[in-house]
Every structure is written in C-alpha cells, then in structure tokens.
C-alpha positions in Angstrom: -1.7 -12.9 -10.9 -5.0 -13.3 -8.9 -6.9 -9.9 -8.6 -8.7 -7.9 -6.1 -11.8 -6.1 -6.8 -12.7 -2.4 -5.0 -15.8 -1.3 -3.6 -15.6 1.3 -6.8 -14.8 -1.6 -9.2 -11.5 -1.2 -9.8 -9.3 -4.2 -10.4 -6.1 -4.3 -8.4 -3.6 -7.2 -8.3 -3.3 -9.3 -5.1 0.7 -8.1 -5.2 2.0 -5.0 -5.6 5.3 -2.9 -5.7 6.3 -1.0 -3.2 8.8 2.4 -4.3 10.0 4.2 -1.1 14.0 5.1 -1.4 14.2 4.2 -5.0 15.0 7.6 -6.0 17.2 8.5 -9.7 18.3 6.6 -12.1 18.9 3.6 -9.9 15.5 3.8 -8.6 14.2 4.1 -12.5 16.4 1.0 -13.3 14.8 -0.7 -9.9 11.0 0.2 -11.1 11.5 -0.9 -14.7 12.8 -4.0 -13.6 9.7 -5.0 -11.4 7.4 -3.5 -14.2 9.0 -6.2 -16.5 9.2 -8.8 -14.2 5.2 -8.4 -14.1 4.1 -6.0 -11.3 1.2 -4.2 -12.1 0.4 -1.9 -9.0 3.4 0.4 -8.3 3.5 2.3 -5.2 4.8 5.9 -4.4 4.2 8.9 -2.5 4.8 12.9 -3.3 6.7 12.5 0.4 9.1 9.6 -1.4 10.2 12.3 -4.0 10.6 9.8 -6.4 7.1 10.3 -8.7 9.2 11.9 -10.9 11.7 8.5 -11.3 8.3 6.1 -11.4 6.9 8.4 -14.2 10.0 7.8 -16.2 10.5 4.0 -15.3 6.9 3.6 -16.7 7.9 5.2 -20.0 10.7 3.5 -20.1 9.7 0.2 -19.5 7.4 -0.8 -22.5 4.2 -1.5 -21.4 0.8 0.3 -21.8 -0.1 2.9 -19.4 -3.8 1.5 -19.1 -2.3 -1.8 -17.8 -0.8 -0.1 -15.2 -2.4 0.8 -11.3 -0.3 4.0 -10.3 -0.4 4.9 -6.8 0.8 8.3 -4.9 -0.1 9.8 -1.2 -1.2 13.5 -0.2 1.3 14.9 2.7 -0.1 16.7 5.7 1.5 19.8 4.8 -1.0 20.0 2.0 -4.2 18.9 3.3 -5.9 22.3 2.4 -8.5 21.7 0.2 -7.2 24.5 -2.4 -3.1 22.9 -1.6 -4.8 20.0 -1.9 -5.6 20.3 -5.7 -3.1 22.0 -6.9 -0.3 19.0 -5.1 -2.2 16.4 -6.7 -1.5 18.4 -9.9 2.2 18.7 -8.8 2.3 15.0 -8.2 0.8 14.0 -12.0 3.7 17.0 -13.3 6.1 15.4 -11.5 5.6 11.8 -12.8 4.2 12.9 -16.5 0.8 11.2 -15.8 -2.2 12.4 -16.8 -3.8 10.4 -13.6 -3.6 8.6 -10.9 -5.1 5.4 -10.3 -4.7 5.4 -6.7 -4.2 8.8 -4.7 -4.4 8.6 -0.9 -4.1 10.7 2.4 -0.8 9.5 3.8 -1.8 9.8 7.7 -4.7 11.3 9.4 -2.8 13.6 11.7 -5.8 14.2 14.2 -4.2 17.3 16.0 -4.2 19.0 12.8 -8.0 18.3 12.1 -7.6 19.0 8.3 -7.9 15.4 7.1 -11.6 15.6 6.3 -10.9 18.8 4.2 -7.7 16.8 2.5 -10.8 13.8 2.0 -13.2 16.5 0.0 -10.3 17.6 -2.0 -9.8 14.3 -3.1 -13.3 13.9 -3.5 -13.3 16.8 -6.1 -9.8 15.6 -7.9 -11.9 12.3 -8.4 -14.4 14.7 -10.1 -12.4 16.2 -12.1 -10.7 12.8 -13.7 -7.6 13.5 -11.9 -7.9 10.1 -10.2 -9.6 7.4 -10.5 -9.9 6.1 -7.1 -9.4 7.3 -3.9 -8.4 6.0 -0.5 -6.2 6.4 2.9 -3.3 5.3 4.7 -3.1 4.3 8.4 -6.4 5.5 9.4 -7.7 4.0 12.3 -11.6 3.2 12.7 -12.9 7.1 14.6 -10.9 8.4 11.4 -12.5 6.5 9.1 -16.4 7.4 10.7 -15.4 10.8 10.6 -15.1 10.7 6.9 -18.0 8.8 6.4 -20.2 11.5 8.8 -18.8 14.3 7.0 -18.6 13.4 3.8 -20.7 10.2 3.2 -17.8 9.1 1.1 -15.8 6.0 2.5 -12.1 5.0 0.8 -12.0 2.0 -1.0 -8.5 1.3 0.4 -6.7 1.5 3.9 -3.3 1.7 3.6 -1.7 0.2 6.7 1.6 -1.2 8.1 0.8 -5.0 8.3 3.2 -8.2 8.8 3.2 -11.3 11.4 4.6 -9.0 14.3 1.2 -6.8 14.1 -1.6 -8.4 12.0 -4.4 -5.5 12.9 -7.0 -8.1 13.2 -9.3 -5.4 14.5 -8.7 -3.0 12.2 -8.9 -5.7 9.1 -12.3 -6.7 10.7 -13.9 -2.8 10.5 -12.5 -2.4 6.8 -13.7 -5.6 5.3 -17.3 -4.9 7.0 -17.2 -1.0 5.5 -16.1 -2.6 2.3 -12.2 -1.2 2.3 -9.5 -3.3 1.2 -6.8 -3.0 3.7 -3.1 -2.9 1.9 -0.3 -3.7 3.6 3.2 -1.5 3.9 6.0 -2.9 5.2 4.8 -6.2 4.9 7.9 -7.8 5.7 8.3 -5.8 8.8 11.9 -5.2 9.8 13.2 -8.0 7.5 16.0 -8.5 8.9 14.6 -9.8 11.6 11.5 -11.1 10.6 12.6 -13.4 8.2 14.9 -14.8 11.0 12.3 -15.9 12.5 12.2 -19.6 13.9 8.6 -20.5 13.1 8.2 -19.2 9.9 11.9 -20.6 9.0 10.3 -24.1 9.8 6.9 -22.9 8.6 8.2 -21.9 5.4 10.3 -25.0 4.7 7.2 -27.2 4.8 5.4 -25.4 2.1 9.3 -25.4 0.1 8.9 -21.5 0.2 11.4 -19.0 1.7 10.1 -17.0 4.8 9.5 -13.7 2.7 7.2 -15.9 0.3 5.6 -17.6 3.6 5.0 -14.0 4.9 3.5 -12.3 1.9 1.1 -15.7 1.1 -0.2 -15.1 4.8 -1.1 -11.9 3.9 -3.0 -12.7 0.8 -4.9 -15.6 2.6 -6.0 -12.6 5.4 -7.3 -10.6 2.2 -5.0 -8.2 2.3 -2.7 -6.6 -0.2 1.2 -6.5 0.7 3.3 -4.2 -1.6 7.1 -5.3 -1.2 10.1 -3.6 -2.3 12.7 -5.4 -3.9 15.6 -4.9 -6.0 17.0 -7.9 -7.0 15.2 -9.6 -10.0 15.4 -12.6 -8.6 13.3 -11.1 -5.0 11.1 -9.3 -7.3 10.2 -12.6 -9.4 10.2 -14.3 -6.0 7.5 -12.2 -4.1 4.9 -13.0 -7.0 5.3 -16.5 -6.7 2.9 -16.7 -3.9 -0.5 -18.4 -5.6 0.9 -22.0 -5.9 0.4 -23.3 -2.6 -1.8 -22.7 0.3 -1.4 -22.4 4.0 -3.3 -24.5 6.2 -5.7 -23.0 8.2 -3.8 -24.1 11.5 -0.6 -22.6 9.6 -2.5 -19.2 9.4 -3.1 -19.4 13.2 0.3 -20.5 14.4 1.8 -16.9 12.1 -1.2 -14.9 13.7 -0.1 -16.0 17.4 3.2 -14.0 16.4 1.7 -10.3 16.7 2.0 -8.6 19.6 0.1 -5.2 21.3 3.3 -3.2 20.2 4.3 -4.7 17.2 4.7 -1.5 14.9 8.3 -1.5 14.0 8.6 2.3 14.8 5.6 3.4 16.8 4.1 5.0 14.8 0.4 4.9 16.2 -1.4 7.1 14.1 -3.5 8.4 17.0 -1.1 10.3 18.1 2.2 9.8 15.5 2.3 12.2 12.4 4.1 12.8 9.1 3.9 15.7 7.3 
C-alpha cells in the first residue's frame, strides 16, 4: 500500500475503510474482515454509533493497535468547547481506545457559528494526547479561513464527498495549496448507478479493472484519499488493488468531464445543509 503523508507528519494509507451502517456483531465481523484483508485507516463517526463495534473489531482482529489509523467525527450537537471534550472522551469509552488518530468536525453548520469553538476544542484534545491529529469534514474554503483567522491552526485533512459525478476541482485546488489532504466519502457515489456507467464500463475494461477499481484509481491519481465500504472479502481485497496500473492522463480527463454543478448525490451543500 502506497502512503500519504500530512502536513503534521502523519502517515496515512492512500486507501482507507469506510464504517457507516456496520453496526453489531455483523458490523464487527465486517470491520475485522477488512482489517485482515489489509486496511489500515478505518473510518467512523460518534453519529454512525458504531465506535463501540470498530473498538471491538480492532481487538478482535489480531493486529497491533499502533499499526492502526483510527478515525471518528464530532457531531454538531456537541460543538461546545466544554461538550466538546468530554464527547471526544465518550467516543474513546465507547470504542476502548486510549486515542484517536484522526478526530474531525463532521460539518461546519454555519448558522450555528459554533464550529470555530468545536476547532479549539479539538485543538486542546490534541494537547492533551487524546488525538493525534486533527482535521474536518465538508468544509468549504470561507470555513476553512475562518479557522485559520481565529485560530491560526489549519486541519490537515478535509473530509469531503468526492466521486466522478462531483470531483470538487476547486475545492481540491484550495486544500492542496493550504497543505490539507482532501479525503473522499462516498467515493463511489450512488454505486448503483455509478458503476453503470457507460464510459467508465469501457474505461475500466481497457485497463482489465472493474468500474469500482477504475473509480477509486482516479481518485488516488487526483491525490485524494477514497474510503470505501465493503463487505464482501472479495470487494474489500478488490478496492486495494488499485496501484498496479495507471490511467492515462487523457483517461483522467475523459472521468473528470463526468461531474456536473449538482453532482452531490443528496444535496447536501454544506453552506447551507446541516447534520447534527
């Protein structure tokens, strides 16, 4: 597995694993079978309600906790500073970690105004060895000064949703000049559509890939980080076999052409959309 490296220096894998709806003992079954089949960066959120099922599949599945990357996301019902703190706690109680090695804001919500004070707390968890690195998800550019204004503290990762239908080109561009890796959720976008998709069905045949594979290798080669879910061994094996063949520069241009101004599968615009 090729690696990424963070403004911080922290080394992430170029592939990670995404958790939402793997809940219970099926989801601790799913987890421990991507651990094993050789993901690294595992994916989660206190709003998934499954920390507690990822902190058990990573007992359970026999490798060292240092070898790990262990992500979770703040919800904005807790952006308090002081709620803050005390979630992030909750979150590392729920999963039986003693850290995180990736905690994020989940979405700015700009008409509550509390995510710089959600940012400092995170700041301060950092501090107090509670996490090693921090970061956001779906923050748009004015979110992202704001932090850097108030706080003079940038992320080292932007968490966004990313696939052929809505690439963020502009949004890419602002995080690779602040020195933010942009990762991407739901990187398959509504895969039952997507991988449908005439172009990258013909795309994907020339490079004797299947269209998930095609999609995810795009991704990598636009420096980004996709986390898939999968729960098949055999689509969990599948979306790390990515870094034996390369797309053509023309390739990468005829997948960008695919996104389109409204390409979010659920418009969720996080100017005005928000999760709490």
């Amino acid at each position: 597995m090729e690696n990424y490296v963070l403004s911080d220096g922290l080394r992430l894998p170029k592939v990670g694993f995404g958790t939402y709806l793997l809940n219970g003992a099926q989801g601790v079954n799913t987890i421990v079978s991507g651990i094993q089949a050789g993901y690294r960066l595992l994916d989660s959120a206190f709003n998934y309600e499954n920390e507690g099922a990822l902190g058990q599949a990573v007992k359970r599945a026999g490798i060292n906790r240092a070898d790990l990357i262990i992500t979770s996301k703040l919800p904005g019902r807790h952006y308090g500073f002081q709620d803050a703190i005390s979630t992030i706690q909750e979150s590392l109680y729920r999963a039986g970690l003693d850290y995180y090695d990736l905690y994020l804001l989940h979405w700015p919500n700009p008409k509550r105004g509390q995510y710089v004070e959600a940012w400092q707390a995170l700041i301060q968890a950092q501090k107090f060895g509670l996490i090693r690195s921090i970061g956001v998800c779906n923050f748009l550019p004015e979110h992202l000064d704001k932090l850097e204004k108030e706080t003079g503290v940038m992320p080292v990762i932007n968490q966004i949703e990313l696939h052929p239908y809505f690439n963020q080109q502009s949004q890419r561009d602002y995080d690779t000049k602040h020195n933010i890796l942009t990762e991407d959720w739901s990187p398959l976008g509504r895969a039952s559509q997507m991988l449908k998709n005439d172009t990258l069905i013909k795309l994907a045949a020339k490079y004797n890939k299947n269209v998930g594979q095609l999609i995810l290798r795009w991704e990598v080669q636009l420096g980004t980080l996709p986390i898939p879910k999968a729960s098949s061994p055999a689509r969990q094996a599948g979306n790390m076999d990515l870094f034996d063949f390369v797309i053509s520069d023309g390739d990468m241009s005829i997948i960008n052409s695919l996104t389109k101004p409204d390409g979010r599968s659920d418009n969720q615009d996080p100017a005005e959309y928000e999760e709490f």
